[in-house]
Backbone bond lengths (Angstrom), bond angles and torsions (degrees), N, CA, C in turn:
res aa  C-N    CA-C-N  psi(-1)  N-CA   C-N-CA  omega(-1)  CA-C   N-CA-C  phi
1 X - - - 1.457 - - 1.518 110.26 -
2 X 1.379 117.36 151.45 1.530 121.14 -166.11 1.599 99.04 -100.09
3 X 1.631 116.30 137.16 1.499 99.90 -167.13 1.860 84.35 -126.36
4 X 1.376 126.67 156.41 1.048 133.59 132.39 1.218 116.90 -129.71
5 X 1.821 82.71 143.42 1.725 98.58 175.56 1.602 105.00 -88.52
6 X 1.100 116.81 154.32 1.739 127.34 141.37 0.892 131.06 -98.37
7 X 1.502 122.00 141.32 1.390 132.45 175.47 1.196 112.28 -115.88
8 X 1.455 169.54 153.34 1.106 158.62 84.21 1.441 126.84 -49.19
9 X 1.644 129.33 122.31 1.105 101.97 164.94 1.559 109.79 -145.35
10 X 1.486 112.28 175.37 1.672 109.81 -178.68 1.430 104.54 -152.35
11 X 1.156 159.47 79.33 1.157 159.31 50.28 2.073 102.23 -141.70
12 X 0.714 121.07 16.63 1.614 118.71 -165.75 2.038 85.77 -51.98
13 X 1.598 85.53 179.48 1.723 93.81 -178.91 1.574 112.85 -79.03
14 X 1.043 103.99 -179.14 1.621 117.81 170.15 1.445 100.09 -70.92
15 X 1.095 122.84 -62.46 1.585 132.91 -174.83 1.651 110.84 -54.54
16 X 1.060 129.10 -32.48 1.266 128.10 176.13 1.455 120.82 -68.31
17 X 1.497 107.53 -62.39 1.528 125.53 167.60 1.576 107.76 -44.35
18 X 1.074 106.23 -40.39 2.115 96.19 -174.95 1.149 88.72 -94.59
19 X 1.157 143.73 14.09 1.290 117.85 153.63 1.459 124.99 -98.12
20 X 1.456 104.87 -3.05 1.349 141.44 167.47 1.788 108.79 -74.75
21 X 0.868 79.67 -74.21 1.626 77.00 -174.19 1.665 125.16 -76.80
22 X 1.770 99.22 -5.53 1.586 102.48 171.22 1.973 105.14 -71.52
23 X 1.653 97.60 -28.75 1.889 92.56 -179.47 1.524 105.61 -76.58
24 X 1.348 141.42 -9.49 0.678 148.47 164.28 1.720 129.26 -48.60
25 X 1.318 91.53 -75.64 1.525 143.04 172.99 2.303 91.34 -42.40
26 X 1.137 100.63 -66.88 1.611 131.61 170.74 1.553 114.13 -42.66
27 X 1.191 109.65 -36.97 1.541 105.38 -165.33 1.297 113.37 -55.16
28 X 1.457 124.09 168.81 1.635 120.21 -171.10 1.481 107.79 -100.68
29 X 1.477 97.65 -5.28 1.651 103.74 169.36 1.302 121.88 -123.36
30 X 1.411 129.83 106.57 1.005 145.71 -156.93 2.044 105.05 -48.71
31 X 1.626 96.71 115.16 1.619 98.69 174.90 1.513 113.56 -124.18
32 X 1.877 109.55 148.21 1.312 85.93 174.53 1.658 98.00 -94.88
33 X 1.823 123.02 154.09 1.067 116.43 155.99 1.317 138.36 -102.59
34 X 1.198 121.93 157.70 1.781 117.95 -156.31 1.598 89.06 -121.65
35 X 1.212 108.95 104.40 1.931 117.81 165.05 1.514 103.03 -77.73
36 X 1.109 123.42 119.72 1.694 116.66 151.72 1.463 126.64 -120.32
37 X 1.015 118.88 115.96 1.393 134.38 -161.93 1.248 96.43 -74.19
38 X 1.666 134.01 118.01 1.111 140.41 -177.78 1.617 110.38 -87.96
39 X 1.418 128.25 34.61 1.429 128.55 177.61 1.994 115.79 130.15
40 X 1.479 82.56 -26.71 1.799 103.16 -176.19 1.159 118.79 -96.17
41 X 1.464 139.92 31.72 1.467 117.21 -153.23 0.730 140.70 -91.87
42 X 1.412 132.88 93.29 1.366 138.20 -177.30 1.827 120.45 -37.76
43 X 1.626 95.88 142.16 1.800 95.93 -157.05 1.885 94.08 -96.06
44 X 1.143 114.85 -22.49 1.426 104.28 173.68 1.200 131.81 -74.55
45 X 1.799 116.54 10.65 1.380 110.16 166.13 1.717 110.43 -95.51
46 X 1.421 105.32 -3.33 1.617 103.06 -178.96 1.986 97.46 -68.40
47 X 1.359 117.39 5.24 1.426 87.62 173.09 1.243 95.66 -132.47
48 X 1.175 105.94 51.09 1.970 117.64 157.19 1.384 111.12 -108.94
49 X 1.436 110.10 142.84 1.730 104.02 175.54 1.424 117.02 -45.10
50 X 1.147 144.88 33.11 1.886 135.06 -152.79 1.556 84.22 -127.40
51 X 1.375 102.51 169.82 1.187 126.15 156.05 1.570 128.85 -99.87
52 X 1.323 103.52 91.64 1.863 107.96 -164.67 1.838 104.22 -76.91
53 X 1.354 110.48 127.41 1.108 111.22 174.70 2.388 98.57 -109.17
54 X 1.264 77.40 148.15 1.702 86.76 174.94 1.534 125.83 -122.30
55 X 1.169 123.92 113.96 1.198 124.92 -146.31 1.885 97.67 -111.09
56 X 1.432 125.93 122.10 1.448 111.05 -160.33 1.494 102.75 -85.51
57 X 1.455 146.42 33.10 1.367 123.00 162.02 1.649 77.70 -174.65
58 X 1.388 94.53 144.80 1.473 118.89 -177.45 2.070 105.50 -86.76
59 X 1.386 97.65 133.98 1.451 117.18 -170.04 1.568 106.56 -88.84
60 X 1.003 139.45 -15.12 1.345 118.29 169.85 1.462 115.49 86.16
61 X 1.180 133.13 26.45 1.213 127.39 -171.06 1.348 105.85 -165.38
62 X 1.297 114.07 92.30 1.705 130.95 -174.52 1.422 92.42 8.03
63 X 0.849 151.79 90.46 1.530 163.57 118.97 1.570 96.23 76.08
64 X 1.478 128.60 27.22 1.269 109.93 171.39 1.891 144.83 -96.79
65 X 1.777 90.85 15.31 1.140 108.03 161.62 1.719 104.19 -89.57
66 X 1.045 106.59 -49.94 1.968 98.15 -171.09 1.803 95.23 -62.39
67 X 1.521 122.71 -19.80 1.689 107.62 -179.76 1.319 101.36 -72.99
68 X 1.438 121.55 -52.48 1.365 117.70 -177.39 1.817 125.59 -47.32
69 X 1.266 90.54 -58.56 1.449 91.16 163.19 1.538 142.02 -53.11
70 X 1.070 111.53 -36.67 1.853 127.50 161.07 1.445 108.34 -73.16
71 X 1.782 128.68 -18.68 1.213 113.78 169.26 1.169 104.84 -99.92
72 X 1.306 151.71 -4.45 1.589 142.67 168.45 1.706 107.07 -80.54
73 X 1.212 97.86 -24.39 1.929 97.52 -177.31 1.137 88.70 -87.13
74 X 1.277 149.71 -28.20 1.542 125.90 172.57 1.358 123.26 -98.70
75 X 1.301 110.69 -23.48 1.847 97.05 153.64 1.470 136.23 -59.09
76 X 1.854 98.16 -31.77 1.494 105.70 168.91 1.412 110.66 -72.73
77 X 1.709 137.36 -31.25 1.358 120.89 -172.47 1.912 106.39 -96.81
78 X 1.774 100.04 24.48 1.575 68.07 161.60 1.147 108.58 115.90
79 X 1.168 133.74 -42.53 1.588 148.27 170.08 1.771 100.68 -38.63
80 X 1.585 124.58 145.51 1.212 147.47 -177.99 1.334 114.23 -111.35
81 X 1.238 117.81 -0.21 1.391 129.66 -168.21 1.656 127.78 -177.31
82 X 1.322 101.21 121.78 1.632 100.69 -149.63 1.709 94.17 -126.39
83 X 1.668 123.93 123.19 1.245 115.79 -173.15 1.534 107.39 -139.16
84 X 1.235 140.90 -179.39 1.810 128.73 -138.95 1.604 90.85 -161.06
85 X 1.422 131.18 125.19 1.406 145.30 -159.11 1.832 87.61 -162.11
86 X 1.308 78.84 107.60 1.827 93.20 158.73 1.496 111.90 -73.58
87 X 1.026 127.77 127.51 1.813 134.24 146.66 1.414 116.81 17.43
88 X 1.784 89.26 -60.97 2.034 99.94 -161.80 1.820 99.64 -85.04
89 X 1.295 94.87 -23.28 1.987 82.23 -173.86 1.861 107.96 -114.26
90 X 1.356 85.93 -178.01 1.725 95.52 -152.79 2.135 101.13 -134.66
91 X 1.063 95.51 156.34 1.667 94.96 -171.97 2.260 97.43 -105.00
92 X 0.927 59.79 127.46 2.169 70.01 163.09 1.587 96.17 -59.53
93 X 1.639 106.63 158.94 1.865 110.56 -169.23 1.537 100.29 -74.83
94 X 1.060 127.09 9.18 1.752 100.98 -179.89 1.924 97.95 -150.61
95 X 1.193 104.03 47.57 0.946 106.53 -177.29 1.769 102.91 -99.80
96 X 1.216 123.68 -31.36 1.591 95.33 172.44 1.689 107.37 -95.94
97 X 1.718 119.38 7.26 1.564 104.56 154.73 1.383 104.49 -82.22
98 X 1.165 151.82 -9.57 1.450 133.62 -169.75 1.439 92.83 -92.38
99 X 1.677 131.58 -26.29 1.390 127.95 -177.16 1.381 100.61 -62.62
100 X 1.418 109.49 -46.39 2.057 113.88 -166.02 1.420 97.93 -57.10
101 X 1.111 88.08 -46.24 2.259 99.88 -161.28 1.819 95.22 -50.90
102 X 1.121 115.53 -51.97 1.360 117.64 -156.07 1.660 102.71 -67.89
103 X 1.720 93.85 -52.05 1.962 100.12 169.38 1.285 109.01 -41.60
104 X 1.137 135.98 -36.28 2.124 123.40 -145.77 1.324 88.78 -103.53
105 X 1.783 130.09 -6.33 1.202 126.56 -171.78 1.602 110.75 -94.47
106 X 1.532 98.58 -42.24 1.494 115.88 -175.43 1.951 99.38 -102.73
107 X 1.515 101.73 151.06 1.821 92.59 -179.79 1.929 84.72 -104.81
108 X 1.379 110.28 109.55 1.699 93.94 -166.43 2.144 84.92 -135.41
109 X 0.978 95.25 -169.66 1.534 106.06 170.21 1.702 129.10 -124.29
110 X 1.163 106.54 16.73 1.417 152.04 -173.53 0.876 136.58 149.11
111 X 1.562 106.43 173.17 1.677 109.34 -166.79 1.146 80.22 -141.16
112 X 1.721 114.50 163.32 1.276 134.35 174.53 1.513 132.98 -148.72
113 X 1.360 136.36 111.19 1.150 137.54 -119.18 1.754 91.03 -107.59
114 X 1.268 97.00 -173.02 1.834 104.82 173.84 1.789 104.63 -129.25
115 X 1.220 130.53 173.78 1.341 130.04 -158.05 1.549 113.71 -157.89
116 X 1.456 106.55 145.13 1.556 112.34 -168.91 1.992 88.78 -104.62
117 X 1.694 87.98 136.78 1.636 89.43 158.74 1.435 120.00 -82.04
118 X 0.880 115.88 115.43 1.301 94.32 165.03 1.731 134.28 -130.23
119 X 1.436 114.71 -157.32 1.356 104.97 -174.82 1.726 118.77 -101.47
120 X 1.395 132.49 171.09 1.188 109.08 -171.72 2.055 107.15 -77.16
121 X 1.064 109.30 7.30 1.950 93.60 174.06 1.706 91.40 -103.20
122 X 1.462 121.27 11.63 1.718 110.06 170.96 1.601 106.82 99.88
123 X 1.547 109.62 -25.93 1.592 104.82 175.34 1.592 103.46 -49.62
124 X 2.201 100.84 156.27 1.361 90.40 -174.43 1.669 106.68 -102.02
125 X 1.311 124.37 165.86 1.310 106.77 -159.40 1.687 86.18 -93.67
126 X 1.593 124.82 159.62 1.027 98.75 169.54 1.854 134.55 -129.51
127 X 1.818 92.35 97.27 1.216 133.38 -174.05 1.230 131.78 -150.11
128 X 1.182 103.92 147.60 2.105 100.69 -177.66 1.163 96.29 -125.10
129 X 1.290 115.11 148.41 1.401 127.41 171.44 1.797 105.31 -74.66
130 X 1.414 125.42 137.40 1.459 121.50 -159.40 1.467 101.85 -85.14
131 X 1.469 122.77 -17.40 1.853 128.55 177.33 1.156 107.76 -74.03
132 X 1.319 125.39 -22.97 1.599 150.72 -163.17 1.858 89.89 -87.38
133 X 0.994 121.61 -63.56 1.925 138.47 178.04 1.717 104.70 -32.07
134 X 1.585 81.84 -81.20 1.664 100.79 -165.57 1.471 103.94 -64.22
135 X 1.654 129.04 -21.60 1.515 105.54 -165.95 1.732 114.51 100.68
136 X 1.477 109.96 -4.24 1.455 98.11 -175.75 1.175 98.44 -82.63
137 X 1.344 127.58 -9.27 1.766 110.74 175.85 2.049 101.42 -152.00
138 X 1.478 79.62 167.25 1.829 88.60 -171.95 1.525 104.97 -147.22
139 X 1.699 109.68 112.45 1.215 117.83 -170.82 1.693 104.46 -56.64
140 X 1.527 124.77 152.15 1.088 129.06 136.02 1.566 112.49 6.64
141 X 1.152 105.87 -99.00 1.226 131.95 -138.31 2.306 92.51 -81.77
142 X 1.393 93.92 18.20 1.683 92.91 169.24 1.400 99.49 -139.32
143 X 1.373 126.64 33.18 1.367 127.77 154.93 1.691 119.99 -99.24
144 X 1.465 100.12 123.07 1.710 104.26 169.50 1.296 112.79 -134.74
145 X 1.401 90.35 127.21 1.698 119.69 -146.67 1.725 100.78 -101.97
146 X 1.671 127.95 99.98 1.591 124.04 125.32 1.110 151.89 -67.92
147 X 1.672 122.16 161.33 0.972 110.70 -146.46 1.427 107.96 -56.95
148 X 0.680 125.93 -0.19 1.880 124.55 -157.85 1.932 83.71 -99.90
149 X 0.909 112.57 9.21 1.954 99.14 169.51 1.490 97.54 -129.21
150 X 1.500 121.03 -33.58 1.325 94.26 -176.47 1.722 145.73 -53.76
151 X 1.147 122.81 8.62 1.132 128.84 -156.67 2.222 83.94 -111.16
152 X 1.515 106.71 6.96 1.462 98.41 170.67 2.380 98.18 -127.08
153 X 1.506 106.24 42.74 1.518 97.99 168.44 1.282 106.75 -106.72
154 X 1.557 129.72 10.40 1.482 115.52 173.63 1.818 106.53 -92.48
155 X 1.361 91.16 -9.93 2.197 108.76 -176.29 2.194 89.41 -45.94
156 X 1.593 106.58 -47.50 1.308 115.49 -163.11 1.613 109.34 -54.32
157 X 1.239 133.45 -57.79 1.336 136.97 148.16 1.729 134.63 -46.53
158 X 1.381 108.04 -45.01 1.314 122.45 164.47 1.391 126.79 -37.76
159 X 1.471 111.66 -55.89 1.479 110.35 -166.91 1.201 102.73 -72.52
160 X 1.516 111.93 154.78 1.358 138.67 144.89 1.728 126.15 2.73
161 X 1.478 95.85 102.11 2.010 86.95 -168.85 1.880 116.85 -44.87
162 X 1.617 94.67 -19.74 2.001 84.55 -175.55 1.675 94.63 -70.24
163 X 1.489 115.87 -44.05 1.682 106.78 -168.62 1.284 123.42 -51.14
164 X 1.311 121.99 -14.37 1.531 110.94 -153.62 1.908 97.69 -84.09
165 X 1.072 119.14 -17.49 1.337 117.95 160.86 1.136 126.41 -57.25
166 X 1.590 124.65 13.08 1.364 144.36 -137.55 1.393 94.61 -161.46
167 X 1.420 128.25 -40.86 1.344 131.65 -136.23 1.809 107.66 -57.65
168 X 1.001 150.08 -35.36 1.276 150.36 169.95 1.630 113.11 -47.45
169 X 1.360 106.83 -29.32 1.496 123.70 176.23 1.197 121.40 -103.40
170 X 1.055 124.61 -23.32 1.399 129.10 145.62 1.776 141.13 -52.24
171 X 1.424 82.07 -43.12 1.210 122.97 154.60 1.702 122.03 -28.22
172 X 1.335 85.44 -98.73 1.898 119.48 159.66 1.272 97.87 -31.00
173 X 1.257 122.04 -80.50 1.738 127.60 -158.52 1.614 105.36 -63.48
174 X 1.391 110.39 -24.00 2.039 98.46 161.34 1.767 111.37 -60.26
175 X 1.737 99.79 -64.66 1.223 108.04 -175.80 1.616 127.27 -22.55
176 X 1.698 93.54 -49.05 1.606 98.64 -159.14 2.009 95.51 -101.01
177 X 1.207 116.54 -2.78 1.269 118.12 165.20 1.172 119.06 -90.43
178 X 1.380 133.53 0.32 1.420 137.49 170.28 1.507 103.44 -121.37
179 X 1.311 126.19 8.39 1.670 132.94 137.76 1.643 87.41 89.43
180 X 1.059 147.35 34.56 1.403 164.24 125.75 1.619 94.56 4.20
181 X 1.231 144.48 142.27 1.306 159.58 166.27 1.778 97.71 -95.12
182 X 1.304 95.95 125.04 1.883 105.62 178.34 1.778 112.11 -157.68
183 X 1.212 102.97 159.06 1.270 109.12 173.81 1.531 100.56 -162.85
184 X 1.224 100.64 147.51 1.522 123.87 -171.77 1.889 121.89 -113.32
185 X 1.548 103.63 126.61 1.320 106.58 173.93 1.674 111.39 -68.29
186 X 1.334 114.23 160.07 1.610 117.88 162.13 1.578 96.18 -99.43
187 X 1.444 134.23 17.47 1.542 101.21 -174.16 1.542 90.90 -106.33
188 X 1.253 122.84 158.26 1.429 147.98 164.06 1.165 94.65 -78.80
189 X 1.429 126.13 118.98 1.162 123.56 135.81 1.427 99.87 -136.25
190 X 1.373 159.14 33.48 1.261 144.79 131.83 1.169 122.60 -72.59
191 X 1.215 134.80 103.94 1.674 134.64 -174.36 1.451 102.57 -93.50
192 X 1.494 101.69 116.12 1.546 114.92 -160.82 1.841 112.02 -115.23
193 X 1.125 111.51 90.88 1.523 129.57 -176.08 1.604 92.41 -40.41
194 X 1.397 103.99 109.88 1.573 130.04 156.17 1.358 108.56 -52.02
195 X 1.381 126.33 105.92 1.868 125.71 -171.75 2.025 85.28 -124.99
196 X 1.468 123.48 -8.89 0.980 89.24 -152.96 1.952 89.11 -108.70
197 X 1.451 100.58 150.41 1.610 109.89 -159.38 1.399 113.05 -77.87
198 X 1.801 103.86 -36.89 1.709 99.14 171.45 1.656 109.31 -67.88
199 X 1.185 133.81 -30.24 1.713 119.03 170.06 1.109 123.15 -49.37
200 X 1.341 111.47 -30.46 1.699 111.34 -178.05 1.577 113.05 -88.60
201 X 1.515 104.66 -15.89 1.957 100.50 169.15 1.645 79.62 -75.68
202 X 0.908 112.56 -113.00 1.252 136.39 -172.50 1.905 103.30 15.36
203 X 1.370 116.28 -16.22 1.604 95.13 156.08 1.792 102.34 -120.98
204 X 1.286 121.54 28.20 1.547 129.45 -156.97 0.806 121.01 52.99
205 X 1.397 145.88 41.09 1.704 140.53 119.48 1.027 118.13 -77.06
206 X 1.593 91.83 138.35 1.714 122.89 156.01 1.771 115.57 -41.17
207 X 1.444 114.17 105.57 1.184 93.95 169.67 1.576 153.44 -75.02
208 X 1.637 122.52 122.47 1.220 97.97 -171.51 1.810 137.16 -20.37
209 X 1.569 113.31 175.79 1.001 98.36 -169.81 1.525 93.38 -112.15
210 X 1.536 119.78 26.38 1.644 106.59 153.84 1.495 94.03 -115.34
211 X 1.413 139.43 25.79 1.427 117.93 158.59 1.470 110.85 -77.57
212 X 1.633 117.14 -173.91 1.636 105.38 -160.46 1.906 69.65 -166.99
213 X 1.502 117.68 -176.84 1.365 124.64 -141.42 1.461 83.13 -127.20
214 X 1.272 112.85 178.09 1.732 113.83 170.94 1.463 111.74 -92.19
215 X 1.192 102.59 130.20 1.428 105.71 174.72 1.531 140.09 -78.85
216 X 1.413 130.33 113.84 1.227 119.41 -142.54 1.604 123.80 -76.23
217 X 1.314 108.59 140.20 1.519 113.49 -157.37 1.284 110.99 -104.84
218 X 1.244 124.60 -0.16 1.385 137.78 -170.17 1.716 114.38 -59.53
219 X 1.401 86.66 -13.90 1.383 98.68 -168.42 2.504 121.43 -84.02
220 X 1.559 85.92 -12.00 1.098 105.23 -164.62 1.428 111.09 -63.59
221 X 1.860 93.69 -62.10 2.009 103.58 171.63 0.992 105.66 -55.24
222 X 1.708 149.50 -20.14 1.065 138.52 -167.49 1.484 107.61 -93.75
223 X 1.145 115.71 -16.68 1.866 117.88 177.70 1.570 98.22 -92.21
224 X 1.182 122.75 -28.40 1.767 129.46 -175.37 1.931 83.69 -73.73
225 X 0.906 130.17 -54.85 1.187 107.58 -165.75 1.489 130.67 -104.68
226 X 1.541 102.12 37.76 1.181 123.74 154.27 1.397 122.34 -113.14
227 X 1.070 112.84 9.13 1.489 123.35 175.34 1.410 96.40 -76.15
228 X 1.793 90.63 157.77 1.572 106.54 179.72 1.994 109.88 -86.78
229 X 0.846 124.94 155.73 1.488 111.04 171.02 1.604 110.34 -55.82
230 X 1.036 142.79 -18.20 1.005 123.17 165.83 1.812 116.06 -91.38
231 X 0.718 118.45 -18.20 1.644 135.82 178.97 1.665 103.68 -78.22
232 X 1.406 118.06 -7.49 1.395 130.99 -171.74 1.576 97.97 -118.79
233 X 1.203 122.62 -30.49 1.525 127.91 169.52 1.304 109.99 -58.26
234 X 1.727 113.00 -56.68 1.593 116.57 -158.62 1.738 91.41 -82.76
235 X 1.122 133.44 -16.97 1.239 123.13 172.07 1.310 132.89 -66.39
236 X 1.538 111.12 -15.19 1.329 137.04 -127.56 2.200 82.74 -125.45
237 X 1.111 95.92 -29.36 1.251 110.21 176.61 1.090 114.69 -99.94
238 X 1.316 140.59 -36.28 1.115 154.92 168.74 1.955 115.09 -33.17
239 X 1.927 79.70 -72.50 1.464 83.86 -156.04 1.773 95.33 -107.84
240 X 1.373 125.11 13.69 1.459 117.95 127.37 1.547 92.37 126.53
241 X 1.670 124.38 -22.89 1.321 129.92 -159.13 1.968 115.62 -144.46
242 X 1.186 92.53 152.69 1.437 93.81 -162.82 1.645 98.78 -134.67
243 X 1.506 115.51 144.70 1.813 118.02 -33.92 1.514 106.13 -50.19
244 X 1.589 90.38 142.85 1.101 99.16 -179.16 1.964 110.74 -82.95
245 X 0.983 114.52 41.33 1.749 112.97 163.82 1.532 98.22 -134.94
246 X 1.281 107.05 117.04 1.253 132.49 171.10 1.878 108.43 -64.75
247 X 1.097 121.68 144.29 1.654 135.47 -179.52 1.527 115.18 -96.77
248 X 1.323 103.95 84.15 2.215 93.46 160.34 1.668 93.24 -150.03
249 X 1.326 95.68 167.71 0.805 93.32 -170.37 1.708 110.51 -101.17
250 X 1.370 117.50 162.07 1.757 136.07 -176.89 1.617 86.48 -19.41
251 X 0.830 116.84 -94.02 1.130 124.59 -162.72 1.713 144.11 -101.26
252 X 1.356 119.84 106.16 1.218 124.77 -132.31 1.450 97.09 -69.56
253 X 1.678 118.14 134.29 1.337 115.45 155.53 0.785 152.16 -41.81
254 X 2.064 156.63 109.16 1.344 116.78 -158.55 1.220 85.00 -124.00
255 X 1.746 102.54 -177.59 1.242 124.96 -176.16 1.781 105.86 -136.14
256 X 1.247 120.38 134.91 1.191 123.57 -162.68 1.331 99.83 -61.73
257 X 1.733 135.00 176.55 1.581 132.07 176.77 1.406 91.42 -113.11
């Protein structure tokens, strides 16, 4: 089966990205990857095996116009399997064969993985986010997308510029509101760069000095409910699910590992 990954990115380091695309590069099942430079593009990945796309002005929305776009060019050329890797994090080596294995077992329209926080030298931090546990939510970067979902990767660009601060949850709540067929691994293999500063109190560390705080969301139901009823229609279409403002709260609960 033909897999592409996505990447989006807009200024992350040199060191991060190859460490991105070395798990890539690594996997035990041969993928092609699609870089798209969301406005920034660095010229030293044109001599990596990938396919670098360059996008001339950066979109503003956790990279989910350059995701959308790298997943419609590979659903249209053909690809059977379409999967989403931020910049800063990296996949364990058999993490998109344990995705295939699970697909050819189940007839579903994705699969959806679980994820280690971790630190930037790869140690794991040790905590899980509790939305991450139960299934009420599924990062980005642990969605793997068949054909039977692709006809929902333009939802990623589409929605509403306040949602995309949301967009992973927005996301989700189309999927499972248009009754999408899925099943989920228990193995971690997305190693997901800890950026955010309350996770690292929250087991008593000092947080690095590229973590950053949660950003407040309070603001979202309050733009959903200033919409006009028709401004709540095209939204409603837009970003795939109704209501379209998803429920958690600021800040995700964890539970120690």
């Amino acid at each position: 089966m033909k897999v592409a990954v996505i990447t989006p990115y807009y200024k992350e380091s040199r060191a991060w990205l190859e460490r991105c695309l070395d798990s890539v590069a690594a996997q035990s099942h041969p993928c092609t990857h699609i870089v798209v430079a969301d406005g920034h593009p660095q010229d030293w990945i044109d001599e990596r095996p990938v396919r670098h796309l360059r996008l001339d002005r950066p979109h503003a929305d956790y990279g989910d116009t350059p995701r959308a776009l790298g997943g419609l060019m590979a659903a249209n050329e053909g690809f059977d399997a379409i999967c989403f890797l931020d910049a800063d994090n990296w996949y364990g080596r058999h993490h998109v064969l344990s995705c295939l294995r699970l697909a050819q077992q189940h007839e579903v329209d994705y699969v959806t993985t679980k994820r280690h926080m971790v630190r930037d030298d790869g140690s794991i931090l040790p905590l899980r986010i509790r939305e991450d546990c139960n299934g009420s939510h599924v990062d980005t970067n642990c969605y793997f997308l068949l054909r039977g979902a692709f006809h929902t990767l333009a939802r990623w660009t589409l929605m509403p510029q306040p949602m995309h601060i949301y967009g992973d949850r927005v996301y989700l709540a189309s999927l499972r509101e248009e009754g999408l067929r899925t099943v989920c691994t228990e193995e971690r293999s997305v190693h997901y760069l800890c950026t955010w500063a309350h996770l690292f109190r929250a087991v008593g560390e000092t947080p690095p000095a590229y973590a950053k705080e949660p950003k407040p969301l309070a603001e979202l139901p309050r733009w959903y409910a200033g919409l006009s009823p028709r401004e709540k229609q095209l939204t409603q279409r837009l970003s795939g699910m109704s209501p379209p403002v998803p429920r958690a709260a600021t800040a995700p609960e964890t539970v120690h590992a």
